[in-house]
C-alpha positions in Angstrom: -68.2 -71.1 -8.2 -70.0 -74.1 -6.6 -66.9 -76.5 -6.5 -65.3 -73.1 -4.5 -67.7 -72.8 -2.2 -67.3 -76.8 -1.5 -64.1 -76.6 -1.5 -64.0 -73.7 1.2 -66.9 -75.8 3.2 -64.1 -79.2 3.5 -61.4 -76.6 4.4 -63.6 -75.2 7.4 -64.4 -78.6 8.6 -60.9 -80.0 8.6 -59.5 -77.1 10.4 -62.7 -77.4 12.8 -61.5 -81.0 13.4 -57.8 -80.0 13.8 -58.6 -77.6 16.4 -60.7 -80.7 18.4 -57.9 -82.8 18.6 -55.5 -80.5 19.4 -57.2 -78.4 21.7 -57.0 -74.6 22.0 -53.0 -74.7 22.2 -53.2 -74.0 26.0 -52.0 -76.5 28.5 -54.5 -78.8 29.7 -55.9 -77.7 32.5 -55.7 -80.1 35.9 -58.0 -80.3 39.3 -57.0 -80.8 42.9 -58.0 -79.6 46.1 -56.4 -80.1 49.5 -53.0 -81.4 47.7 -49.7 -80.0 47.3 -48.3 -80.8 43.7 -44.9 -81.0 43.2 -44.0 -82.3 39.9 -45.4 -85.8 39.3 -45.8 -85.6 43.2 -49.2 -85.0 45.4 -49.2 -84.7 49.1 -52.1 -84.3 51.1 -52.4 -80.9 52.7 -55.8 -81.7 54.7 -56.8 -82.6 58.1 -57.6 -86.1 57.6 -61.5 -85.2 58.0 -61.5 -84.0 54.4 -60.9 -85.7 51.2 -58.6 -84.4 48.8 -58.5 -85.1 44.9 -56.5 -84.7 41.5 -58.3 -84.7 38.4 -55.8 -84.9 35.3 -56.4 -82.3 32.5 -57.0 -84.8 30.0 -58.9 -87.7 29.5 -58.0 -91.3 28.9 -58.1 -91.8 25.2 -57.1 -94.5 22.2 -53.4 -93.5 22.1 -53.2 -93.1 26.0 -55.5 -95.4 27.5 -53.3 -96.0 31.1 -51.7 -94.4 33.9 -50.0 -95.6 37.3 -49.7 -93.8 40.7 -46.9 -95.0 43.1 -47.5 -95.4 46.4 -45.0 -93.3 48.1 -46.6 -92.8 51.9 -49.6 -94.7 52.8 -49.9 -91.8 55.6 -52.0 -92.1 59.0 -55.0 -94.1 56.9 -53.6 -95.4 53.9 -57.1 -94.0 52.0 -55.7 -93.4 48.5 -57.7 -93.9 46.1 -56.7 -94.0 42.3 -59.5 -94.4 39.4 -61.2 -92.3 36.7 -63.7 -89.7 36.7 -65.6 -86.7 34.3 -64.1 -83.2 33.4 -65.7 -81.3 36.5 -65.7 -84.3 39.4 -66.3 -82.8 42.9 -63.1 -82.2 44.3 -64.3 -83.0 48.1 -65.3 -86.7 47.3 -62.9 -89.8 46.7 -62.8 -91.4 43.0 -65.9 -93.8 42.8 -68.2 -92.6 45.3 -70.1 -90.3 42.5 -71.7 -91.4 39.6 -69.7 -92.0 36.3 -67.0 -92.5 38.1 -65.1 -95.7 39.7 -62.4 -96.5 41.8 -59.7 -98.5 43.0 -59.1 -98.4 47.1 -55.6 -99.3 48.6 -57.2 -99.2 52.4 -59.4 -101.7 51.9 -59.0 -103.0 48.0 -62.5 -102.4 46.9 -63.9 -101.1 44.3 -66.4 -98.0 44.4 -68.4 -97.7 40.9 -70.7 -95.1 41.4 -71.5 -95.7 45.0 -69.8 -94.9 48.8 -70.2 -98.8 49.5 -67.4 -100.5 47.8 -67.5 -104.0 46.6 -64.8 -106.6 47.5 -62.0 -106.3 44.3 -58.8 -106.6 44.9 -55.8 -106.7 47.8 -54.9 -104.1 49.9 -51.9 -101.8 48.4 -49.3 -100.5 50.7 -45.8 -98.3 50.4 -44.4 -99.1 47.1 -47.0 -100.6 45.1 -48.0 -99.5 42.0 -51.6 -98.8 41.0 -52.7 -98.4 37.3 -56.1 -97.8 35.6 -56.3 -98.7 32.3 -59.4 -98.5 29.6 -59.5 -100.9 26.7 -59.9 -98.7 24.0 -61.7 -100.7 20.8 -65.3 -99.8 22.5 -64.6 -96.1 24.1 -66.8 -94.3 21.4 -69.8 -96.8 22.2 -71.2 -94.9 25.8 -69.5 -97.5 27.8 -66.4 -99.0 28.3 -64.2 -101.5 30.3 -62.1 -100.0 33.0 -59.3 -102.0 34.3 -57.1 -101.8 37.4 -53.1 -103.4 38.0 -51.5 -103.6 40.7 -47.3 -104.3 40.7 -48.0 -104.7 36.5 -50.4 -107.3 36.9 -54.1 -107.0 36.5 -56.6 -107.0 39.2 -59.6 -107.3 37.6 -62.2 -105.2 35.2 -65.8 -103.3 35.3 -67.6 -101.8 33.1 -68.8 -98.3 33.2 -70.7 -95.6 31.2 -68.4 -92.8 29.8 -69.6 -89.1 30.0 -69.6 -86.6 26.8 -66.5 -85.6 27.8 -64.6 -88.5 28.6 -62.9 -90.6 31.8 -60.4 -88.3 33.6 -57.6 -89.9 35.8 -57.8 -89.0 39.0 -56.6 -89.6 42.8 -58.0 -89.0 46.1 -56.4 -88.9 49.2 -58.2 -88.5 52.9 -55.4 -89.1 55.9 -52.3 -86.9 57.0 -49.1 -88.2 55.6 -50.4 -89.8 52.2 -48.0 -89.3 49.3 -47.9 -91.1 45.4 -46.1 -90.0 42.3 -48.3 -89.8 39.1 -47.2 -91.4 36.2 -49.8 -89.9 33.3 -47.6 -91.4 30.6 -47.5 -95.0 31.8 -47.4 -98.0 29.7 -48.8 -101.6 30.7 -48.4 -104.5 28.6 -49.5 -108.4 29.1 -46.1 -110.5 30.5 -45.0 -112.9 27.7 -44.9 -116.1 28.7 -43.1 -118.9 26.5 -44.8 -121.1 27.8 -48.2 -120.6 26.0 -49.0 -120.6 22.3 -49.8 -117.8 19.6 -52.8 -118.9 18.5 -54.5 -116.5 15.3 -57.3 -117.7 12.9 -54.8 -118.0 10.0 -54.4 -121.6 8.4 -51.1 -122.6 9.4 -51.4 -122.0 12.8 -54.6 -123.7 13.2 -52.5 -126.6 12.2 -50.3 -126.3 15.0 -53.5 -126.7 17.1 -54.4 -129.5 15.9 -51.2 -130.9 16.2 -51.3 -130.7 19.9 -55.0 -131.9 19.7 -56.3 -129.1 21.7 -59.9 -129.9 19.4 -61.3 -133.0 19.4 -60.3 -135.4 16.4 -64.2 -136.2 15.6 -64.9 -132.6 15.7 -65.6 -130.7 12.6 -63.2 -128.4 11.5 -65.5 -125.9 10.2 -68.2 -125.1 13.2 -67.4 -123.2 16.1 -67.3 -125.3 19.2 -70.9 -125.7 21.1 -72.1 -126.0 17.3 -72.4 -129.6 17.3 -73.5 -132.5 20.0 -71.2 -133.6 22.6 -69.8 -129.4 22.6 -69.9 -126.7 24.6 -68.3 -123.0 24.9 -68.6 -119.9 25.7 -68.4 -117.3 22.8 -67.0 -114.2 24.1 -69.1 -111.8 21.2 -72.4 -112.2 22.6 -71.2 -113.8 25.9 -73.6 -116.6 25.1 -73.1 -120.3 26.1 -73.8 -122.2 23.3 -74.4 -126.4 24.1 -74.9 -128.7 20.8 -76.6 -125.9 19.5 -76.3 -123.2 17.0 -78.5 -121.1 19.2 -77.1 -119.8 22.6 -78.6 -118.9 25.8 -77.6 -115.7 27.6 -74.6 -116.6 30.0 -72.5 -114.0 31.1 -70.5 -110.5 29.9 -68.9 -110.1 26.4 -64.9 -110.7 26.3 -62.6 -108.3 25.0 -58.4 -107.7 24.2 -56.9 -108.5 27.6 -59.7 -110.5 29.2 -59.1 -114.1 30.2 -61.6 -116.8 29.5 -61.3 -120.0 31.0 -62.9 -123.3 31.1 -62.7 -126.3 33.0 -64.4 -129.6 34.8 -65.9 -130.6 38.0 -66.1 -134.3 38.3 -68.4 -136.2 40.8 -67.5 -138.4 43.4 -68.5 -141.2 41.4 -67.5 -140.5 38.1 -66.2 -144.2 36.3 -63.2 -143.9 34.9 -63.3 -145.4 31.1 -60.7 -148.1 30.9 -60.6 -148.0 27.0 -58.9 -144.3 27.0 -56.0 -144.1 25.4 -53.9 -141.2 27.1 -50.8 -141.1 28.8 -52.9 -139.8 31.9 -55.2 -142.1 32.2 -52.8 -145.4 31.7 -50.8 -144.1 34.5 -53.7 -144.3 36.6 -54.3 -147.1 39.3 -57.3 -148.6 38.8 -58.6 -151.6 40.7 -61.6 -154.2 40.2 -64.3 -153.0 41.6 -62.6 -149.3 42.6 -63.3 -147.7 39.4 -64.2 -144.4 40.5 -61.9 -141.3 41.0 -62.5 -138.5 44.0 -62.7 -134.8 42.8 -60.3 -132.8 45.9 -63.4 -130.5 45.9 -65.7 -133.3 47.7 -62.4 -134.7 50.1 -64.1 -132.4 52.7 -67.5 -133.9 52.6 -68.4 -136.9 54.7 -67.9 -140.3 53.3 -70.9 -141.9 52.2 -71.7 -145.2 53.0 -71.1 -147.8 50.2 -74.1 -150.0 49.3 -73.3 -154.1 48.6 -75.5 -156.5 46.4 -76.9 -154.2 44.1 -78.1 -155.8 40.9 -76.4 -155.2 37.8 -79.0 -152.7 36.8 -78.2 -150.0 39.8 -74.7 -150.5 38.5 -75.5 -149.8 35.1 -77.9 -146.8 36.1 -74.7 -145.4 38.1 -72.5 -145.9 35.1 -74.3 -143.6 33.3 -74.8 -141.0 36.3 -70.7 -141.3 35.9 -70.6 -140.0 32.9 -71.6 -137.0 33.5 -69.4 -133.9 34.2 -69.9 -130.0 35.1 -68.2 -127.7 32.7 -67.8 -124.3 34.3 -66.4 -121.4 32.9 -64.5 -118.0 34.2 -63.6 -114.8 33.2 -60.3 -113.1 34.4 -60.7 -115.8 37.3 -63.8 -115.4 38.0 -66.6 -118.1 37.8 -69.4 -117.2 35.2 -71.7 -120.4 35.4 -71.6 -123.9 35.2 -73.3 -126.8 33.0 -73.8 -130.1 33.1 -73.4 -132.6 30.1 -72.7 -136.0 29.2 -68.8 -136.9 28.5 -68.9 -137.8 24.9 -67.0 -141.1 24.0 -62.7 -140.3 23.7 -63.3 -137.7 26.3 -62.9 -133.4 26.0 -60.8 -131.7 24.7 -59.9 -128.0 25.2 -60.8 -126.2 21.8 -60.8 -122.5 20.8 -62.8 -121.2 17.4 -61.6 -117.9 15.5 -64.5 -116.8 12.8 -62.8 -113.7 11.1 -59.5 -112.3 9.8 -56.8 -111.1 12.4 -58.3 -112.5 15.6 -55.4 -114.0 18.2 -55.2 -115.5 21.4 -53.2 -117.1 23.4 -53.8 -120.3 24.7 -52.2 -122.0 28.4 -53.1 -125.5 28.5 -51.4 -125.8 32.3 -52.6 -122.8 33.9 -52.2 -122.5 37.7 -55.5 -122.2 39.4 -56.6 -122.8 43.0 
């Protein structure tokens, strides 16, 4: 009789868990005020003093974590506004101004996160351009997430926001005669291929192939995660640490997830010497003179010239030798600068290196990206 009554105990919670993800078998209900719906179509029916909004019926989730509205008529104002919200957002404010909310602007391409004062984000959208808002989906259950927001297919940039007990709805908000988008609830975004960069995963083989292209250092070892050992540095994107010849790391910036970009790069001085012993392509090709051994980083071609100083003794020169050894390392996260550090070039130079510690993680790596 007990196994029965268990039995009839696991049937009542499967059904009860059915009947969550499905829903009561009524259409999901959607929001707006001030809009006229047609279709996949909202208009604004206001009188531009007034904001009008669209909340979907149901939240972003796992197995539809995107949407896209395109720009049809950017109206008198151009306001539109296109982001995610809770279940029962006020209907007479824009996406973002509330709490738990945030939004993309096409007016002025800021972001609002919670606030009525935007924050500097993105371009400006105008008649024809697509805007989607995406969430990356591996860390929705945790209380927060990371929102994202494209524009034309490619990605603006990212925040990251609590998410209420009932979810992140998509929504739109509209504030000037004349405004018009189409709603795509259904959308789909993907990363562009580019054949140009390399699959990278943390199986055997194709840690092989980086090798091959020497994208670690040939002294390094093979079995510690760069910033490990001396003459390393990196930035691990679990903890968001920055670890420097250590195996302990120092709080640096955000953790990195699927779809973000990290990248890293160098800053050289003014009067950085140029070792004549390397054994690169890159640096044969170079023109180096007696007595002009330095290089000019186009960062500093702005600054004024500084004087140069004859008959120093040969222990000033040595003293700036070693100053030009030193380098700034900085490091970004979908293009934007997270922090800088100096260190000492070790001898052969640095080389770009990526470290995988468990099964199935992949990257892709773009050893000539275009930057400015």
């Amino acid at each position: 009789m007990d196994d029965i009554n268990v039995l009839h105990h696991r049937c009542l919670l499967n059904l009860r868990r059915r009947v969550r993800d499905i829903g009561d078998g009524r259409p999901a209900q959607e929001r707006y005020m001030r809009l006229q719906k047609d279709g996949d179509t909202l208009s604004y029916q206001g009188n531009s003093e007034e904001v009008g909004c669209y909340v979907a019926g149901r939240p972003l989730s796992k197995g539809n974590c995107y949407f896209e509205v395109t720009i049809v008529d950017t109206g008198v104002r151009g306001t539109i506004a296109v982001g995610l919200v809770p279940k029962f957002y006020r209907l007479d404010h824009q996406p973002g101004w509330l709490p738990y909310s945030v939004a993309y602007h096409a007016d002025n391409g800021k972001l609002y996160n919670g606030n009525p004062v935007g924050q500097q984000f993105g371009p400006k959208c105008a008649r024809g351009d697509r805007i989607g808002c995406g969430i990356h989906s591996e860390n929705i259950e945790a209380g927060i997430t990371t929102v994202f927001f494209t524009k034309n297919g490619k990605e603006v940039g990212s925040v990251e926001v609590p998410v209420s007990a009932e979810g992140l709805f998509p929504a739109v908000g509209m504030h000037s005669m004349g405004e018009e988008v189409k709603v795509d609830l259904q959308a789909e975004w993907f990363l562009e291929e580019d054949d140009s960069m390399m699959m990278v995963d943390s199986h055997e083989d194709d840690w092989g192939r980086l090798y091959d292209v020497r994208v670690s250092g040939t002294d390094y070892p093979k079995n510690r995660h760069p910033g490990w050992s001396r003459g390393s540095v990196a930035y691990h994107a679990d903890d968001g640490k920055i670890f420097h010849g250590s195996g302990v790391g120092d709080a640096f910036g955000p953790r990195c997830f699927k779809g973000d970009i990290m990248g890293c790069g160098i800053m050289f001085p003014r009067d950085y010497i140029l070792d004549g012993e390397g054994d690169t392509d890159d640096w044969d090709r170079l023109d180096i003179r007696p007595g002009h051994a330095s290089v000019q980083n186009v960062l500093y071609l702005n600054d004024e010239e500084e004087e140069e100083e004859e008959g120093e003794d040969g222990e000033e020169a040595g003293e700036q030798e070693q100053e030009g050894r030193k380098v700034t390392v900085f490091f970004t996260r979908n293009g934007k600068l997270m922090g800088r550090r100096e260190m000492v070039v070790p001898p052969g130079g640095l080389y770009p290196t990526v470290g995988m510690l468990s099964s199935g993680e992949k990257v892709k790596v773009d050893l000539h990206p275009l930057s400015g």
